[in-house]
C-alpha positions in Angstrom: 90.4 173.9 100.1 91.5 171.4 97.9 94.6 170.5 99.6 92.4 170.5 102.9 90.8 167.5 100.6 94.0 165.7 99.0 95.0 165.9 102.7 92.0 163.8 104.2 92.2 161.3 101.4 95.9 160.8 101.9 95.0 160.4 105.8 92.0 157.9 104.9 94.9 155.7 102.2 97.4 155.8 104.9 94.3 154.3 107.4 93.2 152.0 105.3 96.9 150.4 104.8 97.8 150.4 108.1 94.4 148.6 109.1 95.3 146.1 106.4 98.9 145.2 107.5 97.1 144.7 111.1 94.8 142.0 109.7 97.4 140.2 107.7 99.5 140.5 110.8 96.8 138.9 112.5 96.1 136.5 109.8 99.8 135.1 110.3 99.3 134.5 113.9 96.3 132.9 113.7 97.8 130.9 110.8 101.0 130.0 113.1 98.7 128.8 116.3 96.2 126.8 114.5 99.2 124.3 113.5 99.0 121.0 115.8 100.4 120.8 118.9 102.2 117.3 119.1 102.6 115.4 122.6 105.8 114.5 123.8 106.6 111.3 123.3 107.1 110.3 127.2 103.9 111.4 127.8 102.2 108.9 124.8 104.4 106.1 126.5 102.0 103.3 127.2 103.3 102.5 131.7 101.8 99.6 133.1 99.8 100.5 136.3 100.5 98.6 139.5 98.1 95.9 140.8 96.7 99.4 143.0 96.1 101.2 140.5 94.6 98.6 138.4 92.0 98.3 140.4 90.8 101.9 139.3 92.2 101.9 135.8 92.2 98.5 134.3 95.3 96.3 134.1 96.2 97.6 130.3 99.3 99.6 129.6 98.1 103.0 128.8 99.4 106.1 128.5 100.1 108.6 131.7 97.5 111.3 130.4 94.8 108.9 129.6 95.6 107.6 133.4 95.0 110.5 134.7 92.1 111.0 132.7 90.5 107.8 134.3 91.3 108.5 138.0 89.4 111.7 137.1 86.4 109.7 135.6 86.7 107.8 138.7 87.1 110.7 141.5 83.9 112.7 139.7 81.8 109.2 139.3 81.8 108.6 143.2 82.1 112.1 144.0 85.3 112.2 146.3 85.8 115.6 145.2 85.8 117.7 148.9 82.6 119.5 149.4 84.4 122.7 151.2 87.6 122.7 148.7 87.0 121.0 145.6 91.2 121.1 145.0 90.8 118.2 147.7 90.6 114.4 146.7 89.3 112.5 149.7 90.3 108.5 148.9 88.0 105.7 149.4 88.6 102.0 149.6 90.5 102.1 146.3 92.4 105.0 146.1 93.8 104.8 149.3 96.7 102.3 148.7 97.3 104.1 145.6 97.8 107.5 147.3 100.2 106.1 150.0 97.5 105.1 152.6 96.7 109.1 152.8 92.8 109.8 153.5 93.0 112.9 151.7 95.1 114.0 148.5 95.5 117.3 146.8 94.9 117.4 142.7 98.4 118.6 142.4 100.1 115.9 144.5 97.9 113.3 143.0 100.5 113.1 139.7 103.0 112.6 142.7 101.6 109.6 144.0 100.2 108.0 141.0 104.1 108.1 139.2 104.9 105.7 141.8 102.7 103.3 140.4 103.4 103.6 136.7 106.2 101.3 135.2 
């Protein structure tokens, strides 16, 4: 009986350690992916937009993400956004030169079409 004992406690020591090296395992990880990502620098690049494009963005040199983040803005504020497939960008006065005189543009060709019009 009293191994039966020394046995369980051993069993609950060797639980107990192997619970601990998960959570500093874990610990680590979390440690590792909390550290800042940092943007590349091509992307931080301020591009000047063409006189199409500044029509929707401003005339400023800005940065291709916060471009992108504007035509969004734009898209969403005068809800061009299909109604049947919302992956669909139908262009209005505006966009249309910008997305080479197409009526309708899908989001992942938009990057496409507004790279022509960066500098």
């Amino acid at each position: 009986m009293a191994t039966k004992k020394a046995t369980k406690k051993s069993a609950k020591k060797t639980a107990k350690k192997a619970v601990k090296k998960a959570v500093k395992k874990a610990a680590k990880k979390t440690a590792k992916k909390k550290s800042a990502r940092k943007p590349s620098a091509a992307f931080m690049r301020p591009l000047t937009p063409s006189a199409a494009l500044a029509e929707v963005v401003g005339s400023k040199a800005l940065p291709r993400t916060e471009v992108v983040k504007k035509i969004w803005i734009y898209i969403k504020a005068n809800k061009l956004q299909d109604k049947a497939n919302g992956r669909l960008i139908n262009a209005d006065a505006k966009l249309k030169p910008v997305f080479s005189g197409k009526g309708q543009v899908s989001m992942f060709d938009m990057a496409k079409h507004l790279s022509k019009h960066l500098k």
